[in-house]
N, C-alpha and C positions, 0 to 999 in steps of 0.2 A: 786829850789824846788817850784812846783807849789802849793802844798796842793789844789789840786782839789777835788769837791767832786762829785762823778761820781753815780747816780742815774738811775734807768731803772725800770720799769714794763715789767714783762716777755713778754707779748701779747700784741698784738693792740687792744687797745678797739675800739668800735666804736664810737667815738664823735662826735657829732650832732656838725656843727659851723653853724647852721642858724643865733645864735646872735653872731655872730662877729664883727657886727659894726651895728651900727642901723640906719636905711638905709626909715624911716617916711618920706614921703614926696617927696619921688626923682620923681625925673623926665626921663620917660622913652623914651630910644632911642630903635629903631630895626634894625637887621644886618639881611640880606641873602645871603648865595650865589648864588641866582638868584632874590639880589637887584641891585638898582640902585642909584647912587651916584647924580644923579639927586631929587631923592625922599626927603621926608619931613623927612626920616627916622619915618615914623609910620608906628605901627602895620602891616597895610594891606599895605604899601609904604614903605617899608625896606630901609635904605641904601646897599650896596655892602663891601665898604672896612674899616676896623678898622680905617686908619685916618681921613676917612669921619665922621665916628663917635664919634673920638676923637673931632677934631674941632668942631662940632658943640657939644658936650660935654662942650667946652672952654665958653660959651656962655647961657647955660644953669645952672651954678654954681652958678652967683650972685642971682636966683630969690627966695633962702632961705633953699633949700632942696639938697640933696646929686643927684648923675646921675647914672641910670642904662640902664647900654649898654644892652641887651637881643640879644646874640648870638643864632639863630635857627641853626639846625642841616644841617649836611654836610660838605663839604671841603672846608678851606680858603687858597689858595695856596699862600702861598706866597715869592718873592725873595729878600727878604731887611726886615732887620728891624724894627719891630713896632718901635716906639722909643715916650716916655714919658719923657715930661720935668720937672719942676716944674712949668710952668702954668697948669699942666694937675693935679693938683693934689685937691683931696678932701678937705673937712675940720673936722673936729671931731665931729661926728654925724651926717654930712655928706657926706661920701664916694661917690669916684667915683667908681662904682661894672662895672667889664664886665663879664658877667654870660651867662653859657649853658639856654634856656627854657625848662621850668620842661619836661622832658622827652626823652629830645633830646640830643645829641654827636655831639655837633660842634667839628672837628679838625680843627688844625692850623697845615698846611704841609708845609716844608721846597724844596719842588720841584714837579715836575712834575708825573706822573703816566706812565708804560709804559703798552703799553695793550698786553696782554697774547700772542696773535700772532704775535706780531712783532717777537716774540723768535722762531726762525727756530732748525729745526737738524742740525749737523752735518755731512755731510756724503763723505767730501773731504780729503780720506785719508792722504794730508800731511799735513793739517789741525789737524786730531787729530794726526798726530803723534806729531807734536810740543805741542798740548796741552794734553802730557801725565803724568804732573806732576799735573795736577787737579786731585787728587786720592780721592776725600773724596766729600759728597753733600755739597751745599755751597759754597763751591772753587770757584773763578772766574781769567781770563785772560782778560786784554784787549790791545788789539793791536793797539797801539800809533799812527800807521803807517794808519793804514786802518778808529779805528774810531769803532772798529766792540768789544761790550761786548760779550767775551765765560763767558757762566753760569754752573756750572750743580746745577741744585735746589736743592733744599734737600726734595722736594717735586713736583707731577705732579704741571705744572702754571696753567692750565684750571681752569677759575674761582674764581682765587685768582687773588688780589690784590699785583700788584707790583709799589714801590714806588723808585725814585732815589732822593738821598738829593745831595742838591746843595747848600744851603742856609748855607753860612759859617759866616755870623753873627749873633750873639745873635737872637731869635724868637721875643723876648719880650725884652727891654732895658729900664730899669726907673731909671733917674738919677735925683739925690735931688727932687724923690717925696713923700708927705704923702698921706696917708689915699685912697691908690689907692687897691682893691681886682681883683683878676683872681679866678674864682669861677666857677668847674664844667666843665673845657673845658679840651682836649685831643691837646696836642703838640706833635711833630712825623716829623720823615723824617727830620731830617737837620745833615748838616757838623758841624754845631756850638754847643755854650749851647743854650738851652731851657729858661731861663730865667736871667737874671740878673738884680739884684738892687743894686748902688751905691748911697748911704748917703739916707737920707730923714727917716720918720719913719710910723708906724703903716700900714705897705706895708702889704698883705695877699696874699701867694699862696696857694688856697682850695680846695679842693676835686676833685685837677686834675688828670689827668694822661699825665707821660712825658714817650716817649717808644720811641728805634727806634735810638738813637741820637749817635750820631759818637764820641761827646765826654764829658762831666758835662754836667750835668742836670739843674741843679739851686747853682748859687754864689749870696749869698749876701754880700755886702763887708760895711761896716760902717753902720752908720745912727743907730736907736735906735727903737726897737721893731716891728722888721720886720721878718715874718715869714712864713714856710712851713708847712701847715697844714692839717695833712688827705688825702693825696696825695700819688700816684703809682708811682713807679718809677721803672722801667726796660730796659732790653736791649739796657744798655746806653756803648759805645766805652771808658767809664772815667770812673767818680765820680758822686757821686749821689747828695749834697748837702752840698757847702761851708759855712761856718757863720763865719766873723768877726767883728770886730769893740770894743771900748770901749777905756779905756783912763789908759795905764798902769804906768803910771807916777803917777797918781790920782788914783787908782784902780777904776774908775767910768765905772759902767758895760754898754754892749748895749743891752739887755735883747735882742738880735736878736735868732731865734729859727727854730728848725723843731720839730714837734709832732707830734705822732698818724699815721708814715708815715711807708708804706709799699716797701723797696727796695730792690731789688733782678737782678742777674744776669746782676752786674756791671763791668767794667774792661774788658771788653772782647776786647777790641783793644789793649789799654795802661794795663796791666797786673800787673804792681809793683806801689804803691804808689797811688793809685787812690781808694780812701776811701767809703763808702756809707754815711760817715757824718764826716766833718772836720772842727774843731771848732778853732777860733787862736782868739788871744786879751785879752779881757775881759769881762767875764759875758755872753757868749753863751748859749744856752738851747740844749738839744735833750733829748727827753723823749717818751716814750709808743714807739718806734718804732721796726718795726719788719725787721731784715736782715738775708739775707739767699741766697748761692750759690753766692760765692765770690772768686775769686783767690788771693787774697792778704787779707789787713785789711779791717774790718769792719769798723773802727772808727777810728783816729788820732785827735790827739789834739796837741795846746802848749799856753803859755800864763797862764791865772791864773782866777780861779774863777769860768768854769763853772761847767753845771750840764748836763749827758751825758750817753749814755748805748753804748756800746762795746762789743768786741769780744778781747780778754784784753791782750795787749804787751805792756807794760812799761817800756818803748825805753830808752836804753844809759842813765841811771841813773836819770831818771823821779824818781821825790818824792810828797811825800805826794799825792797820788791817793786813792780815796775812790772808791772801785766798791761795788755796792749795788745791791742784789736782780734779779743778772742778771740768766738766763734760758741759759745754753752753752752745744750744743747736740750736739755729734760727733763732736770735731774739737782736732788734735794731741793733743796740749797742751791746756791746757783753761788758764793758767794766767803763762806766764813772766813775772819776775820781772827783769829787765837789769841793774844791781847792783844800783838801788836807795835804797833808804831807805825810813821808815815812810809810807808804802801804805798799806792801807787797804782793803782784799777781804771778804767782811762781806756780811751771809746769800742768797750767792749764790747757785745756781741748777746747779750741774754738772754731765752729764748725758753721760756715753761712749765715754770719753776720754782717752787714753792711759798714758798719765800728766796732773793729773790736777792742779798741780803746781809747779813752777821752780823756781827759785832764783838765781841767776850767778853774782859773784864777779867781774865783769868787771870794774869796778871803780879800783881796785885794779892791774889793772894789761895792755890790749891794750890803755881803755880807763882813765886811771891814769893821774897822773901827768906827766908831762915833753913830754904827745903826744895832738896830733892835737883837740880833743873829749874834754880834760883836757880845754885848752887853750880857746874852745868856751864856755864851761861851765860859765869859771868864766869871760870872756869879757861880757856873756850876763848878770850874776849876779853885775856886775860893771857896766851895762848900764842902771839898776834900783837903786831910792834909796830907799833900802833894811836895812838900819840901820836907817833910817826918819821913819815920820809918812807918812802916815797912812798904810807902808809899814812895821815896827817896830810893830806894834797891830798885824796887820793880818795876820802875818808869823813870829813869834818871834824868830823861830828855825835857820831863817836865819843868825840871829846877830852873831851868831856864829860858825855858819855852818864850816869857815874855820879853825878854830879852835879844831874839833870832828871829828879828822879823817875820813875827807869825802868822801874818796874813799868807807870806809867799808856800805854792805849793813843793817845797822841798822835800828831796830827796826819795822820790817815788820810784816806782822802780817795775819793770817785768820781763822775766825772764826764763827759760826755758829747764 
């Protein structure tokens, strides 16, 4: 029984994060892609590549003030990992920022570009006879043997933009760092995720955009108030945005989060189980954000304690779920309940759904006692202690859970 409390604002607002960390006094470095790694990295002397600007970043921290990297506009191609360590990281008040300049679209691209005319016709009959299973635009073949990509576009290529991702490790990788922000900049074009953060805290991902990507978008995994904020996220081959961390032994939360983030048409590779926001641990956030155009879940969780908006299935006897306030237009069913008990769908918008709510005694019956479902239930409830403090305050209902005929879906609830 998680007793989650599941929170949502219908719409994205638009949230201003300019004071996200306070950023007096930094010290400014310059990126181009028609810098040079020889340069002082000023202004009118740009450096070239993010670890040029990282290192001397490394060196700039002790003189009292936070560092800001100013990425200009254009493409940073690149084949390998940025990679952030904990020497690279800020201090509270003063962050290390790597930021778009006002007005500009620097991307960060996972490979190379191919130009429009490389792409010939067709016109060697046994050629397309073999490639007659490309039925649809989009479709592609390629021929192991030769080396040679068949396309058919989905659109004429004259003058568009063609990109090949190749870049199968993380774009961005920061491990045990704080106070480090990505502000303003466009990720694109790779085999890998988009961004990854392991442990450290007050990490910021803002007002990016991640498109384009083969498969997650941004994992955060541990560490303590590390977040996705006011950020685009599409045409991703996965998931849009992992959060874990926290201490379930201690219910000690990681206040880790996404907000105010817009995601949309995810899963288009990986199709089942690849979420637009997926919360595990303790004490994750997801709030104001807006999902739409999904093939599976919008949202998955497990673990205890956060706060979250969804598109709402209440998996194999999930309990104590609060859904708050959520806006659900056009989708079959708007709330399963998968025989838990204790969840509450309070002051929800349901808008042209054919079910807007279900309820199924599974607990009672595949997912019962004496089967496999039953068995993980209570090894994971034996893996917490759930009759101790401060596990006994927080969840009372548990003490006796085994006791209250727990297959039965009690005391569910929805109301206005």
């Amino acid at each position: 029984m998680n007793n989650l409390t599941v929170t949502i604002l219908a719409l994205c607002a638009v949230l201003s994060f300019g004071c996200l960390m306070h950023e007096a006094d930094a010290a400014d470095l310059y990126l181009a892609p028609t810098g040079n790694d020889a340069n002082p990295g000023a202004r009118d002397a740009p450096f070239a590549a993010l670890e040029r600007a990282r290192d001397a970043a490394r060196g700039l921290k002790g003189q009292g003030g936070g560092v800001t990297v100013w990425l200009r506009g254009g493409v940073y191609r690149r084949d390998k990992a940025f990679e952030l360590t904990e020497q690279d990281s800020g201090a509270e008040g003063a962050p290390v920022v790597y930021r778009a300049v006002e007005g500009q679209q620097p991307r960060i691209v996972g490979g190379p570009a191919i130009p429009p005319e490389a792409f010939l016709p067709v016109t060697d009959a046994g050629v397309l006879k073999r490639l007659e299973e490309l039925d649809s635009p989009g479709e592609y073949f390629v021929d192991r043997k030769t080396g040679v990509l068949y396309f058919w576009p989905p659109s004429p290529v004259a003058g568009k933009e063609i990109g090949l991702s190749l870049l199968e490790a993380p774009m961005v990788s920061l491990t045990g760092v704080s106070n480090v922000t990505f502000r303003g900049l466009t990720f694109e074009f790779a085999r890998g995720m988009a961004v990854t953060m392991a442990g450290g805290s007050h990490n910021r991902l803002a007002g990016c955009t991640i498109r384009n990507i083969a498969t997650d978008a941004v994992k955060i995994d541990g560490g303590t108030d590390n977040g996705v904020l006011s950020c685009d996220l599409y045409n991703m081959g996965g998931a849009g945005v992992s959060l874990s961390g926290g201490d379930r032994a201690t219910l000690t939360p990681c206040d880790n989060f996404a907000e105010n983030c817009h995601i949309h048409h995810f899963g288009r590779i990986f199709r089942t189980h690849k979420d637009a926001l997926f919360l595990n641990g303790v004490g994750c956030r997801a709030s104001h954000n807006l999902i739409h155009d999904a093939p599976h879940d919008a949202m998955d969780f497990g673990g205890s304690a956060h706060v979250g908006n969804q598109a709402i299935y209440v998996d194999d006897n999930a309990c104590g779920v609060t859904s708050v306030g959520n806006v659900i237009y056009r989708v079959y069913r708007a709330f399963l309940i998968g025989g838990g008990r204790e969840n509450a769908m309070d002051n929800n918008v349901i808008v042209e759904c054919p079910i807007p709510m279900h309820i199924d005694n599974r607990g009672m019956s595949w997912s019962g006692k004496e089967t496999e479902n039953w068995t993980t239930l209570t090894t994971r409830l034996a893996a917490v202690p759930y009759q101790q403090e401060p596990w006994r305050s927080r969840f009372p209902q548990l003490v006796t859970i085994l006791d209250d005929e727990p297959g039965l879906p009690k005391r569910n609830r929805g109301r206005q």
